[in-house]
C-alpha positions as CSV (number, residue, x, y, z in Angstrom):
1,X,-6.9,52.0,48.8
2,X,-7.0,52.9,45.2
3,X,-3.0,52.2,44.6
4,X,-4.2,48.6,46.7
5,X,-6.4,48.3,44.0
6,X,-4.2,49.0,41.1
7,X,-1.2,46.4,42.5
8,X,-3.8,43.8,42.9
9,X,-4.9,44.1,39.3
10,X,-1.4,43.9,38.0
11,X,-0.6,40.8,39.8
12,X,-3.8,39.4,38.5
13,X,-2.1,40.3,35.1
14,X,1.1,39.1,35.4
15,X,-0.3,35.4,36.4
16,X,-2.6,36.0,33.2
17,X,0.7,36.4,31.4
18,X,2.5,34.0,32.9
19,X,-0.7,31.7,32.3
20,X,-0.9,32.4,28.8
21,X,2.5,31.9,28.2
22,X,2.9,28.6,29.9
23,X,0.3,27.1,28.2
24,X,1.7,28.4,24.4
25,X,4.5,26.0,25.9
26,X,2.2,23.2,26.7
27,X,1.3,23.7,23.0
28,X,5.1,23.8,21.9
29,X,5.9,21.2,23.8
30,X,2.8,18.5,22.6
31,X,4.0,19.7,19.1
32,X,7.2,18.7,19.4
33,X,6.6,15.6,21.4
34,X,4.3,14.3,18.4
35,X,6.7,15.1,15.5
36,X,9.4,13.3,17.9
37,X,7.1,10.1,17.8
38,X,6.3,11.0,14.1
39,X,9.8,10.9,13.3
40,X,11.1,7.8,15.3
41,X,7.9,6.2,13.4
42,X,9.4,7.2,9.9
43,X,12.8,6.0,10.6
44,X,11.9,3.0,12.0
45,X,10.0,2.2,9.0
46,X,11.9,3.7,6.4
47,X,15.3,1.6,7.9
48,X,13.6,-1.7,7.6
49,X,12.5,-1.0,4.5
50,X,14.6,1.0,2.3
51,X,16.9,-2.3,1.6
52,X,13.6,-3.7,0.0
53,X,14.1,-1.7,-3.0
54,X,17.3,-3.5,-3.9
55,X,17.8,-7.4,-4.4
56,X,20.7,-9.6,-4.0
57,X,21.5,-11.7,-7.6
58,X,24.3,-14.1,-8.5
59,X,25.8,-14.0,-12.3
60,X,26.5,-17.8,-13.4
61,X,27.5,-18.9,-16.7
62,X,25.2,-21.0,-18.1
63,X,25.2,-23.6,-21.1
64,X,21.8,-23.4,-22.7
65,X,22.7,-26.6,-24.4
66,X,20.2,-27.8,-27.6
67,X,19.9,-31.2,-26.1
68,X,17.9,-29.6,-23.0
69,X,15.2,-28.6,-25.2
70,X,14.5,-30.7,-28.3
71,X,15.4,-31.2,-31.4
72,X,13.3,-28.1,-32.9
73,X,14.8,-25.1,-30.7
74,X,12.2,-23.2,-32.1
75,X,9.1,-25.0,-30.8
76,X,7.8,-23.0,-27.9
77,X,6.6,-26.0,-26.5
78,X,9.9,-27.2,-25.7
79,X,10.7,-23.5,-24.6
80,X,8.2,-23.6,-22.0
81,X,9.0,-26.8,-20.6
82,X,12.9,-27.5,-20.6
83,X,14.4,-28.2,-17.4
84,X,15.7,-24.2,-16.6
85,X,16.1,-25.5,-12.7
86,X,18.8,-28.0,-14.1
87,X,20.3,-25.7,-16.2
88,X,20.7,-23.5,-13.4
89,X,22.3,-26.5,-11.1
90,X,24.8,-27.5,-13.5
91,X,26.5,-24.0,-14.0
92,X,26.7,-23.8,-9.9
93,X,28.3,-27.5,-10.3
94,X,30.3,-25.8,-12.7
95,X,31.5,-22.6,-10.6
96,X,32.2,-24.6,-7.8
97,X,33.2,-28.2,-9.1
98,X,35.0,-28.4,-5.4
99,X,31.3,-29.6,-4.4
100,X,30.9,-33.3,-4.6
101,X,28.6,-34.7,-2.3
102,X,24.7,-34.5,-1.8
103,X,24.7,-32.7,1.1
104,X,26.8,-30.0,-0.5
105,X,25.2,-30.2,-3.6
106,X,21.9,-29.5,-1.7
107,X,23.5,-26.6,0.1
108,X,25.2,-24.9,-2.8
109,X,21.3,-25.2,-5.0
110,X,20.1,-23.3,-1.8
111,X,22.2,-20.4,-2.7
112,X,19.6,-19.2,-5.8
113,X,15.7,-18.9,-5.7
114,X,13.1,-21.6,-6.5
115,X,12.0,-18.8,-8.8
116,X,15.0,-18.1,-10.5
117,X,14.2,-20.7,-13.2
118,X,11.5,-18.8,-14.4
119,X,13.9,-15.9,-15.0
120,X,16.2,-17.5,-17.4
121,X,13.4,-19.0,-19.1
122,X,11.5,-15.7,-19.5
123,X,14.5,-14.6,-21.1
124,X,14.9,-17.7,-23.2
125,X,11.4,-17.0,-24.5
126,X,11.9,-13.6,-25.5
127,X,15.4,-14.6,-27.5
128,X,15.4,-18.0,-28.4
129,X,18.6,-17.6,-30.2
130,X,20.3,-17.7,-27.1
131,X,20.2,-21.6,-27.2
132,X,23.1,-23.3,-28.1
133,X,25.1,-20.8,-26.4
134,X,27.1,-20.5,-22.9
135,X,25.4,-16.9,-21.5
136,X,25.9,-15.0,-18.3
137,X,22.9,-14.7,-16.3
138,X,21.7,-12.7,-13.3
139,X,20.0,-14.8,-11.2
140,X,17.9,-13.7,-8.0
141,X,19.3,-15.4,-4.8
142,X,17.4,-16.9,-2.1
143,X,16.3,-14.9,0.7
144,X,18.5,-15.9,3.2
145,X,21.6,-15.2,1.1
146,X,19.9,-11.6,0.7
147,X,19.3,-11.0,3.9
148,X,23.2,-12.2,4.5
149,X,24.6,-9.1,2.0
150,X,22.3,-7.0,3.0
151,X,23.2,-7.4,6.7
152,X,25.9,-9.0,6.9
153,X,26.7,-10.4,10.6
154,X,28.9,-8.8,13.1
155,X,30.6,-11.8,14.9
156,X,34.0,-12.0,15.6
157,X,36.6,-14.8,14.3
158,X,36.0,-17.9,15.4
159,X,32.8,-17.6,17.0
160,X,29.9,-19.1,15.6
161,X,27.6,-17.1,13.3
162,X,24.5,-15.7,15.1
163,X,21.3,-15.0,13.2
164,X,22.2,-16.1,10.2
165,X,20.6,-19.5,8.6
166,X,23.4,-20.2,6.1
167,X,25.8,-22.6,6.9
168,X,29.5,-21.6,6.8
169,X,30.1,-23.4,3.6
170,X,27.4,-21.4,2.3
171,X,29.2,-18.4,3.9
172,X,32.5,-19.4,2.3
173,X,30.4,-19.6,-1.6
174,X,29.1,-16.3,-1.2
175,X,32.1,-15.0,-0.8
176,X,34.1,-16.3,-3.6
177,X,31.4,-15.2,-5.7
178,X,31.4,-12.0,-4.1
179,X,35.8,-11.8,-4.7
180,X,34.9,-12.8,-8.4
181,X,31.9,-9.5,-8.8
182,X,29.9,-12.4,-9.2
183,X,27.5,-11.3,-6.4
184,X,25.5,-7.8,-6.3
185,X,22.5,-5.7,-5.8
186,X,20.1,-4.7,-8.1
187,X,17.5,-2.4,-8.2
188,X,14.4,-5.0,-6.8
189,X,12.0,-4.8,-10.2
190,X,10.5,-8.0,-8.7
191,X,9.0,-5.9,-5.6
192,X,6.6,-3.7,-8.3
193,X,6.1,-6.1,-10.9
194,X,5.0,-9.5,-9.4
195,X,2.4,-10.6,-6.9
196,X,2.4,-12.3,-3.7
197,X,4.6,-15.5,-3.4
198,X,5.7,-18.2,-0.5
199,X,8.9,-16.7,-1.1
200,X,10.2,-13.2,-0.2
201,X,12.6,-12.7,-2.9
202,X,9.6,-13.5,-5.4
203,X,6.8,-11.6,-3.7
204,X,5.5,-8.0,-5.0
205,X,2.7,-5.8,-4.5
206,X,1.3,-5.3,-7.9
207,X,-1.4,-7.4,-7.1
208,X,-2.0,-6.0,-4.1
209,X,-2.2,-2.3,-5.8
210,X,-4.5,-3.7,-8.8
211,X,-6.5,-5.0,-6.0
212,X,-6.7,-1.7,-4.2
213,X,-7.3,0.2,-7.7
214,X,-10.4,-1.4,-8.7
215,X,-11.8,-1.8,-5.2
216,X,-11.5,2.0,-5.1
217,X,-12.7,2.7,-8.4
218,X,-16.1,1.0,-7.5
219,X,-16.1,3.3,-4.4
220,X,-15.5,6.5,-5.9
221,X,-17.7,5.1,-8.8
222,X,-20.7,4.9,-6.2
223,X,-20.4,7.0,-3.1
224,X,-19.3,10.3,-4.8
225,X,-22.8,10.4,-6.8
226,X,-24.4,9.3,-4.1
227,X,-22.5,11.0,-1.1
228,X,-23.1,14.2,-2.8
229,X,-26.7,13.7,-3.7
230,X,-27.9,13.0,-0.6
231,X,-26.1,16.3,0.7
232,X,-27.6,18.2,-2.0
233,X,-30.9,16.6,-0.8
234,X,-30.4,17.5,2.5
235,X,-29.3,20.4,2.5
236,X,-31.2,22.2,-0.2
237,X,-34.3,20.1,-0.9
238,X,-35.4,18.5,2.4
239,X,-37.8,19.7,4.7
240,X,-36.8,20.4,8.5
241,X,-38.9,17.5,10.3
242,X,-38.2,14.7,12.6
243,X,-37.2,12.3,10.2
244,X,-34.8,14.6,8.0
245,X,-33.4,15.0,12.0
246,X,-33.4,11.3,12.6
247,X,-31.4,11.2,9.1
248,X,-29.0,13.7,10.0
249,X,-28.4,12.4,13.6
250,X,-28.0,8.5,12.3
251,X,-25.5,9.5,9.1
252,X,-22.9,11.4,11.8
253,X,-23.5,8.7,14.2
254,X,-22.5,6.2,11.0
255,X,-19.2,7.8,10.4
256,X,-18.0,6.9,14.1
257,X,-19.1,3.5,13.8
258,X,-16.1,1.1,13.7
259,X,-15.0,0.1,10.1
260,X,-15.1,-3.8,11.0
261,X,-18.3,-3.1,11.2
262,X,-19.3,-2.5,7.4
263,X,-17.6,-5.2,7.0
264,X,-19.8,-7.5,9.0
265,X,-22.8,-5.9,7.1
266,X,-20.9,-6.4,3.6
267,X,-20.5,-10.2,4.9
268,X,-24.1,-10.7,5.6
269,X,-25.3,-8.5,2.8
270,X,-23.6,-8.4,-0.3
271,X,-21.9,-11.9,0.0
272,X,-24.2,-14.3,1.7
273,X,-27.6,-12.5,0.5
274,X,-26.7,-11.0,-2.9
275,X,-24.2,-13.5,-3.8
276,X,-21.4,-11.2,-4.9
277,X,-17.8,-13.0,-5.3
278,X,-15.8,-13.3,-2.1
279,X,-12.6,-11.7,-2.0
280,X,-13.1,-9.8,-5.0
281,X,-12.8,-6.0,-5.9
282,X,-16.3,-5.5,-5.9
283,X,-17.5,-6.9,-2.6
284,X,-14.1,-4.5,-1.6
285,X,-15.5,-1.3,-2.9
286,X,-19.6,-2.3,-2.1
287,X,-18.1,-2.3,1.7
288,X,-15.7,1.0,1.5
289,X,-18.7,2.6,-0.4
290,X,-20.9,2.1,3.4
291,X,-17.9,3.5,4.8
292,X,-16.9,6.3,3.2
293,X,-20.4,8.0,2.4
294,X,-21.3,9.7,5.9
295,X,-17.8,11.2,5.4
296,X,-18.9,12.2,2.1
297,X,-22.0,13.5,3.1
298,X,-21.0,15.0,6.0
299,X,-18.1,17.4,4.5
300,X,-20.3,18.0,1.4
301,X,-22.9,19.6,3.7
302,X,-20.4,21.3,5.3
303,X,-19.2,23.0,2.3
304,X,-22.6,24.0,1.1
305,X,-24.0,25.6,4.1
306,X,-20.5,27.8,3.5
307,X,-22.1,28.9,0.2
308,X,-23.6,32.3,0.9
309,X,-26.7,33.2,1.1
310,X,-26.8,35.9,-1.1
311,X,-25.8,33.4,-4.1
312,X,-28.7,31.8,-3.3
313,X,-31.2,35.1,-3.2
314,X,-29.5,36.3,-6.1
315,X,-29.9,33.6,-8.8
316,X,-33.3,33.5,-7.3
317,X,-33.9,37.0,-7.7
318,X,-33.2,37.3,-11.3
319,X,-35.9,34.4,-11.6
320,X,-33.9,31.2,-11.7
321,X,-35.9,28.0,-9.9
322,X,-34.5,26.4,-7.1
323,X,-33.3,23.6,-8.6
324,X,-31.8,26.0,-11.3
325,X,-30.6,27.9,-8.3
326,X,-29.1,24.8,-6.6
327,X,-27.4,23.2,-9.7
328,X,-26.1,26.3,-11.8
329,X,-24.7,28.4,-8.8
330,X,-24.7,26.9,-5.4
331,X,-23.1,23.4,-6.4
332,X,-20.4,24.6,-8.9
333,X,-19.2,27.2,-5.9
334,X,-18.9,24.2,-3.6
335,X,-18.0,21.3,-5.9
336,X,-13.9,22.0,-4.7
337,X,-14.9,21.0,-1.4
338,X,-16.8,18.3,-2.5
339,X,-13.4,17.2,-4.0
340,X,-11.8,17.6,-0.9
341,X,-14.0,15.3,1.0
342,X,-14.0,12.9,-1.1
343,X,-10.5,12.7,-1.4
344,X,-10.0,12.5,1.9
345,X,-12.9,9.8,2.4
346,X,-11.1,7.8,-0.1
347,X,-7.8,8.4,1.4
348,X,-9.4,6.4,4.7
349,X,-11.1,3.8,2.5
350,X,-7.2,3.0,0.9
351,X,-5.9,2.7,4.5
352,X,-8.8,0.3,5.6
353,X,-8.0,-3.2,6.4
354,X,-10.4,-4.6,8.9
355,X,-13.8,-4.8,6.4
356,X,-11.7,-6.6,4.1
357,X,-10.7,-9.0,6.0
358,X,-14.5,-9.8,6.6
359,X,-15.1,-10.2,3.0
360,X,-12.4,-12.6,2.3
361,X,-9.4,-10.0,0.4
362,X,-6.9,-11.7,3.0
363,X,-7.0,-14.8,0.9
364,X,-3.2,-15.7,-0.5
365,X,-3.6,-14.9,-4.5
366,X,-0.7,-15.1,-6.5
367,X,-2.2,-13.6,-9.6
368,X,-2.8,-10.4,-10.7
369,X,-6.5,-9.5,-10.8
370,X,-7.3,-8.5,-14.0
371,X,-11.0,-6.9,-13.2
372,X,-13.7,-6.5,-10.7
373,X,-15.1,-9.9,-10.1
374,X,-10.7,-11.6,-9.7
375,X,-9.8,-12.5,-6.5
376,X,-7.5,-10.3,-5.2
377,X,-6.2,-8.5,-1.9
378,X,-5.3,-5.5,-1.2
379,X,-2.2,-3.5,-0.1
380,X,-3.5,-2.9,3.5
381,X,-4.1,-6.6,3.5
382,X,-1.1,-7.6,1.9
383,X,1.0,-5.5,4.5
384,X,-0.7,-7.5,7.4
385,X,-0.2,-10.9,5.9
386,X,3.3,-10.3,5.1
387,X,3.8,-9.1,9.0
388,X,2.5,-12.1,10.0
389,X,4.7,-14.5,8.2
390,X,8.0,-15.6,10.1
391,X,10.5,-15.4,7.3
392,X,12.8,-12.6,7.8
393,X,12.6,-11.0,4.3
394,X,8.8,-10.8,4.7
395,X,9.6,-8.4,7.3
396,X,11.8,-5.8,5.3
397,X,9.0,-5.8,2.5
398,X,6.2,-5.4,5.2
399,X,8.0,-1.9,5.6
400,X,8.9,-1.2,2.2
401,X,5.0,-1.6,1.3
402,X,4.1,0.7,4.3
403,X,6.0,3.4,2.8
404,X,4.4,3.3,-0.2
405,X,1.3,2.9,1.2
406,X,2.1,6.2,2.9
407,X,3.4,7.7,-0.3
408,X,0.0,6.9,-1.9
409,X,-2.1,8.9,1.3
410,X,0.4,11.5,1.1
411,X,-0.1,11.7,-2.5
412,X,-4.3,11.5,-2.0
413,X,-4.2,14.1,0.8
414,X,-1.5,16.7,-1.1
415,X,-4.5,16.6,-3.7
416,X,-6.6,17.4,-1.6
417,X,-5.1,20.6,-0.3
418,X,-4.0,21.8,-3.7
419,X,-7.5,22.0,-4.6
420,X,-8.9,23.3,-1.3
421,X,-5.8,26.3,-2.1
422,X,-6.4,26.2,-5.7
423,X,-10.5,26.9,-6.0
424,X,-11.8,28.0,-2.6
425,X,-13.7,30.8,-2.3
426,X,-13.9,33.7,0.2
427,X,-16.3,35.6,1.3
C-alpha cells in the first residue's frame, strides 16, 4: 500500500514536471513568435525606407547669363525673380540638342523637379558672382526619375516597361546622363530640412518635428507639475473618503479611455469654447496634456507608495512637518520615478495621432512653424497623410519618417530606463 502510495506521487511529479516544462516552452515559443513578427515589421519598414535617405540629382551645365537678370546683377530684386526654371530648360536643350519638338521638349523638362529652380537660385543668392558664368549644378530630379534609379525595373528586352511612368525616351535620357556620371545619389538633405510639399522629392519632416516639439513642450510644460501634484495630493495629503475614491477610481478609468477621445473634448473645449487656434501647437499639447496626466498620476503614485515608511516616520521623528516631510525626503527619493513616468507618458503623447486629427494638425502646411500659436502638424500626422497619398515616392518617405519616429521613442524610452538604473533605490 505504502510503495502504491509512493509511485502514485511520483507520477503526479513527473506530469508536474512535464507541465512546468511545457509551459516554459509555451513561454519560449510566444517569445519567439513576437520577435519573429517584430522583425518582419522592421524589415519591412526599414527596406521601404532606407532609399529615403538618399536622392537622385542630375548635374547640367548651366549659363547664368547677365541678360536673365538685369542690368544691375547686384540688385537682389532681380536675384529673386529671374527666370531659374528657364535657365534650367535651356541647359537640358543644351545636353540633349537631339530634342526638337514640344512633345519632347515637355518630356525631357519632366526629367528635373518643379523645385529644382529654387535650388539654383538659393545658390545664386548666396554667391552672386556666379552670374555671368557657365556653372555645373546639381539639380534634384523628379520623383519618378528617382524612383527609376532607385529601382530600376526588371523587364526583359523588348518587352514593354512595367511600373515605371517614364516614357522610353525618358528611359533612353537617363541613361546617357547616367554613361556621362551625369546622374547620382546624394545624401537626401531635403528629407530633414524642408517641410511638406505636393511633391515627394521636395517634401521633409522638419515641420512636422517643429510641430511635434512645441506641441510636446506645452505638455510636459503642464501635465508634469500638475500630474505630479495631484499625486502628491493624493497620496500624501488627501483624506481616505468617498470622493478621494471616486477620484482615484475615475483618473485609472481615464487612462483607458480611447485617445480620440480627448480629442473630441479638446474640439469642443479648447477650440470652439476657449477659442484657441486650430491646428496649432498649443491646441496639440492642451489635448496630449488630458491624455497623458492619468498616466502621470498614476506611475507617480506608484512610485511614492514605494517610498518607505520609515522615511516618512523618520523625518517626522526628528520633528519635521509633514509637508516638510513630504517635500524634503519623500519626493526627492521618488522624483526618478517620476521621471520615468513621465517619460514614458510623453513617449505615448509623441506617438498619438488620432486627437490631432480632431483639432485640425492634419491640415497640409508647407511652412515651418515658428511658435506655439503656427499652424503646423505633426510627425504622426505627417506619416498618415503621406500614406494616404498615391504617388509612389510618398510611400518610401512614409517609412523613412516611421523609423525615425521609432528612433525618437526608442530614444524617449532608453531615457527612461537609464534613469530608472541610474537613481532607483532599494530597500
Amino acid at each position: 500500500m505504502k510503495q502504491r502510495t509512493v509511485d502514485l506521487m511520483q507520477k503526479k511529479l513527473k506530469r508536474r514536471y512535464a507541465a512546468e516544462r511545457r509551459f516554459q516552452w509555451y513561454g519560449r515559443i510566444s517569445i519567439l513568435i513576437a520577435l519573429a513578427f517584430l522583425t518582419l515589421m522592421f524589415i519591412n519598414i526599414v527596406g521601404k525606407g532606407y532609399s529615403a535617405f538618399l536622392q537622385t540629382h542630375i548635374q547640367l551645365a548651366i549659363d547664368l547669363e547677365s541678360d536673365a537678370f538685369s542690368e544691375q546683377t547686384g540688385d537682389s530684386d532681380a536675384l529673386y525673380t529671374a527666370d531659374y526654371s528657364g535657365l534650367i530648360k535651356k541647359a537640358l536643350r543644351k545636353q540633349f540638342p537631339d530634342v526638337t519638338n514640344r512633345r519632347d521638349k515637355r518630356a525631357l523638362y519632366q526629367l528635373v523637379s518643379p523645385g529644382a529652380g529654387y535650388k539654383l537660385r538659393d545658390r545664386v543668392i548666396a554667391d552672386p558672382a556666379l552670374i555671368g558664368q557657365t556653372v555645373e549644378v546639381w539639380l534634384t530630379a523628379d520623383d519618378d526619375v528617382d524612383m527609376y534609379v532607385k529601382h530600376p525595373p526588371r523587364d526583359k528586352p523588348g518587352e514593354k516597361p512595367t511600373g515605371q511612368r517614364l516614357s522610353e525616351k525618358q528611359r533612353a535620357w537617363l541613361e546617357q546622363l547616367r554613361s556621362e556620371d551625369r546622374l547620382e545619389k546624394h545624401f537626401n538633405t531635403t528629407f530633414f530640412t524642408a517641410g511638406d510639399s505636393r511633391e515627394p522629392e521636395l517634401a521633409g519632416i522638419w515641420g512636422a518635428l517643429a510641430g511635434s516639439f512645441f506641441t510636446l513642450l506645452v505638455t510636459l510644460c503642464l501635465s508634469f507639475p500638475i500630474g505630479v501634484g495631484a499625486a502628491i495630493y493624493l497620496e500624501e495629503f488627501a483624506p481616505k473618503n468617498k470622493w478621494t475614491d471616486l477620484i482615484e477610481v475615475n483618473v485609472n478609468n481615464l487612462a483607458a479611455v480611447p485617445s480620440i477621445v480627448f480629442g473630441l473634448l479638446g474640439l469642443a473645449v479648447f477650440i470652439n469654447f476657449f477659442g484657441v487656434p486650430r491646428s496649432a501647437p498649443i491646441a496639440g499639447g492642451f489635448v496630449l496634456t488630458l491624455m497623458t496626466l492619468p498616466v502621470i498620476i498614476i506611475s507617480s503614485r506608484a512610485v511614492l507608495k514605494a517610498v518607505p515608511p520609515s522615511i516618512r516616520e523618520a523625518a517626522l521623528g526628528v520633528g519635521a512637518s509633514k509637508v516638510q516631510m513630504v517635500f524634503s525626503h519623500v519626493v526627492p527619493l521618488a522624483l526618478p520615478g517620476m521621471l520615468t513616468g513621465t517619460i514614458i507618458g510623453m513617449g505615448r503623447a509623441l506617438g498619438e495621432t488620432a486627437p490631432l486629427l480632431m483639432i485640425g494638425m492634419m491640415a497640409f502646411v508647407v511652412d515651418i512653424p515658428a511658435g506655439f500659436f503656427d499652424s503646423s502638424t505633426a510627425l504622426p500626422v505627417q506619416i498618415y497623410l503621406w500614406a494616404d497619398s498615391p504617388e509612389r515616392g510618398f510611400e518610401e518617405r512614409t517609412s523613412a519618417a516611421i523609423m525615425v519616429l521609432l528612433a525618437f521613442l526608442v530614444v524617449m524610452n532608453a531615457a527612461a530606463v537609464y534613469l530608472r538604473k541610474r537613481f532607483e533605490r532599494k530597500w
